[in-house]
C-alpha positions in Angstrom: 23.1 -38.6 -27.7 22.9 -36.0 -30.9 24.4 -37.6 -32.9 22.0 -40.8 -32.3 19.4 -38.6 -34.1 21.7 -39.4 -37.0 19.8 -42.8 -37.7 16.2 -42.4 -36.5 15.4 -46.0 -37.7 18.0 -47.8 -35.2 17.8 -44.8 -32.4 15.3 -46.8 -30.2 17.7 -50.2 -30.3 20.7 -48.1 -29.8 19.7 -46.5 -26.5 17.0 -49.0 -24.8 19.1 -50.3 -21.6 22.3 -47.5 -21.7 22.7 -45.8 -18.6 22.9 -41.7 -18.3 22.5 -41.1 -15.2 19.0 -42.0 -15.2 18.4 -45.3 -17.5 16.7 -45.3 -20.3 14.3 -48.5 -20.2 11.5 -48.2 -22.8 13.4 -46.4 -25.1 11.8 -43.6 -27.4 8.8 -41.5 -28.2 7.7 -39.5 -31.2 6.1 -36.3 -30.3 3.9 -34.0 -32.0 6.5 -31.4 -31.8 9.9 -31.2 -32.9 12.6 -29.6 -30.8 16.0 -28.4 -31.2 19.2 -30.0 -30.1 22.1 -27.8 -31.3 22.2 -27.7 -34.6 19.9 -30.4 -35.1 15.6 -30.8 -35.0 14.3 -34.2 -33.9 11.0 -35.6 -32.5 12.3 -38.3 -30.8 12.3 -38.1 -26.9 13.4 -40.6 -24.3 11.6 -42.9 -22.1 13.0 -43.2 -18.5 12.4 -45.0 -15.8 13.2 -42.9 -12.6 13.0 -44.6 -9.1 10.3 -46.7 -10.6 8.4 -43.7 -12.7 8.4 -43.7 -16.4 9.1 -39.8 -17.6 9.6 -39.0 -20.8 12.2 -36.3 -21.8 14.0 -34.4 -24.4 17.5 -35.8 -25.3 19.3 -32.5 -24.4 18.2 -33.1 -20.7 20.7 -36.1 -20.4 23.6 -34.9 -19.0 27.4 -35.7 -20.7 29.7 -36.0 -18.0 31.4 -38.8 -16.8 29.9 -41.5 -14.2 31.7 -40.9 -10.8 33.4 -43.6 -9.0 30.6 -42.7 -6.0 28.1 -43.0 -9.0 29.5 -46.2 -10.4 29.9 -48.0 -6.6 25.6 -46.6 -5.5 25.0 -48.7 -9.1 26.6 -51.8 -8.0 25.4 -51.3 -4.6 21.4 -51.6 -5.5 22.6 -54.6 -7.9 24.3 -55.9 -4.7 21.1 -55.5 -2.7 18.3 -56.1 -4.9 17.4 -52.8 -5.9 18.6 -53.3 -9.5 18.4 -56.1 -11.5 21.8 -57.5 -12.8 23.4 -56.3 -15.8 24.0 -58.6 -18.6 26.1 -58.4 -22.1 
């Protein structure tokens, strides 16, 4: 996710839809602040949509490990059962 701040015109296209263990479904905010993320300083944030509430939270918040199988089986579980919608390509 760092290095997304890379290219601050396309950052919004790139992430709107990705999964990270919450998904990311508006996309991105400026804010009035900037913050640090490692080496870098950005004022982008991300808009997410948990259980049906919109938050909107620094980039470094998103965690990088890997999806779990358990993870990865809940997900196509609430696609199964209506609680997501299906994803598409």
């Amino acid at each position: 996710m760092e290095s997304l701040t890379d290219d601050i015109e396309r950052i919004h296209e790139k992430v709107v839809g990705s999964f990270v263990r919450i998904r990311i479904s508006s996309g991105t905010s400026k804010v009035a602040e900037p913050y640090k993320i490692g080496t870098r300083t950005t004022d982008i944030k991300l808009e997410i949509l948990n259980l049906n509430r919109k938050e909107v939270i620094p980039i470094d918040e998103i965690s990088n490990q890997e999806f779990s199988e358990d993870e990865c089986k809940r997900l196509r579980q609430s696609i199964k059962y209506g609680l997501s919608k299906r994803l598409t390509v």
